[in-house]
N, C-alpha and C positions, 0 to 999 in steps of 0.2 A: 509927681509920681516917681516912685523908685526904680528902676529897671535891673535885672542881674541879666546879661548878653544881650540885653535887644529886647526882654520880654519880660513885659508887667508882673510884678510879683504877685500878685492876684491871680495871674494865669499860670504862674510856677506856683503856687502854693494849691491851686484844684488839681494840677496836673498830680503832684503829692499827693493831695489827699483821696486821688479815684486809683492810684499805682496802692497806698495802702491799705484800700476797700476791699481790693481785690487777691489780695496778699492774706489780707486776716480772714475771708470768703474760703480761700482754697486752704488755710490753717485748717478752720474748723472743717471742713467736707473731708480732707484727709485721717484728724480726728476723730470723726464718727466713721469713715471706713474703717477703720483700725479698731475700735472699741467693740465691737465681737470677740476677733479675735485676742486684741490683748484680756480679754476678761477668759475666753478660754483654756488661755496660755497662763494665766495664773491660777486659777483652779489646777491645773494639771501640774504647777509645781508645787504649789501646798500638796498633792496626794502623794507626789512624787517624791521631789524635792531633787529630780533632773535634768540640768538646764538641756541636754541636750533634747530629752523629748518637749519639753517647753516650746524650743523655736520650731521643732515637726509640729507642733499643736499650732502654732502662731502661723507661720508659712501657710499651711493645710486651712485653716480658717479663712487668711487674707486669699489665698487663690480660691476658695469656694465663695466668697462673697465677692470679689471679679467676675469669676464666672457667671455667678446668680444678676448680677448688673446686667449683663449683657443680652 
Protein backbone atom coordinates (compact mmCIF):
# COMPACT_ATOMS: atom_id res chain seq x y z
CA UNK A 1 0.00 0.00 0.00
CA UNK A 2 1.31 3.48 -0.82
CA UNK A 3 1.53 6.09 1.88
CA UNK A 4 2.08 10.08 1.17
CA UNK A 5 3.40 11.30 5.23
CA UNK A 6 2.10 8.38 7.11
CA UNK A 7 -1.38 8.24 5.49
CA UNK A 8 -2.94 5.76 3.16
CA UNK A 9 -3.83 7.37 -0.09
CA UNK A 10 -7.19 6.07 0.13
CA UNK A 11 -7.62 8.19 3.17
CA UNK A 12 -5.91 11.44 1.36
CA UNK A 13 -7.87 10.93 -1.69
CA UNK A 14 -11.72 10.82 0.60
CA UNK A 15 -10.23 13.50 2.56
CA UNK A 16 -9.96 15.38 -1.27
CA UNK A 17 -12.84 14.30 -2.48
CA UNK A 18 -15.34 15.51 0.69
CA UNK A 19 -12.86 19.09 0.83
CA UNK A 20 -14.20 19.32 -3.07
CA UNK A 21 -17.87 18.29 -2.16
CA UNK A 22 -18.11 20.79 -0.19
CA UNK A 23 -16.29 23.54 -2.26
CA UNK A 24 -18.53 22.98 -5.42
CA UNK A 25 -21.82 22.72 -2.41
CA UNK A 26 -20.96 26.37 -1.49
CA UNK A 27 -20.22 27.24 -5.45
CA UNK A 28 -23.59 26.66 -6.34
CA UNK A 29 -25.69 28.03 -3.09
CA UNK A 30 -23.51 31.25 -3.73
CA UNK A 31 -24.79 30.93 -7.43
CA UNK A 32 -28.21 30.78 -6.75
CA UNK A 33 -28.03 33.66 -4.14
CA UNK A 34 -26.62 35.78 -6.64
CA UNK A 35 -28.97 34.81 -9.69
CA UNK A 36 -31.83 37.31 -8.63
CA UNK A 37 -29.93 39.94 -8.37
CA UNK A 38 -27.49 39.51 -11.29
CA UNK A 39 -30.82 38.91 -13.50
CA UNK A 40 -31.92 42.37 -12.04
CA UNK A 41 -28.80 44.03 -12.63
CA UNK A 42 -28.90 43.13 -16.14
CA UNK A 43 -32.42 44.00 -17.04
CA UNK A 44 -31.46 47.40 -15.69
CA UNK A 45 -28.56 47.76 -17.85
CA UNK A 46 -30.25 46.77 -21.16
CA UNK A 47 -32.95 49.78 -20.15
CA UNK A 48 -30.25 51.79 -18.98
CA UNK A 49 -27.13 51.01 -20.33
CA UNK A 50 -25.59 52.51 -16.71
CA UNK A 51 -23.05 50.50 -15.17
CA UNK A 52 -23.35 52.66 -12.17
CA UNK A 53 -27.09 52.06 -11.57
CA UNK A 54 -26.41 48.27 -12.54
CA UNK A 55 -24.19 47.51 -9.30
CA UNK A 56 -27.16 49.94 -7.07
CA UNK A 57 -29.52 47.32 -8.67
CA UNK A 58 -27.24 44.37 -7.98
CA UNK A 59 -26.00 45.59 -4.26
CA UNK A 60 -29.96 46.42 -3.39
CA UNK A 61 -31.12 42.91 -4.72
CA UNK A 62 -28.12 40.94 -2.91
CA UNK A 63 -28.72 42.80 0.44
CA UNK A 64 -32.81 42.24 0.17
CA UNK A 65 -32.36 38.59 -0.43
CA UNK A 66 -29.87 38.52 2.94
CA UNK A 67 -32.22 40.23 4.47
CA UNK A 68 -35.22 38.03 3.18
CA UNK A 69 -32.81 34.77 4.48
CA UNK A 70 -32.85 35.77 7.72
Amino acid sequence: MSTLFGIGLDIFALILLIILGIVIILVIKTFLFLLPAAIIASVVWFITGDNYLTGIAFLVIAVISLIKKK
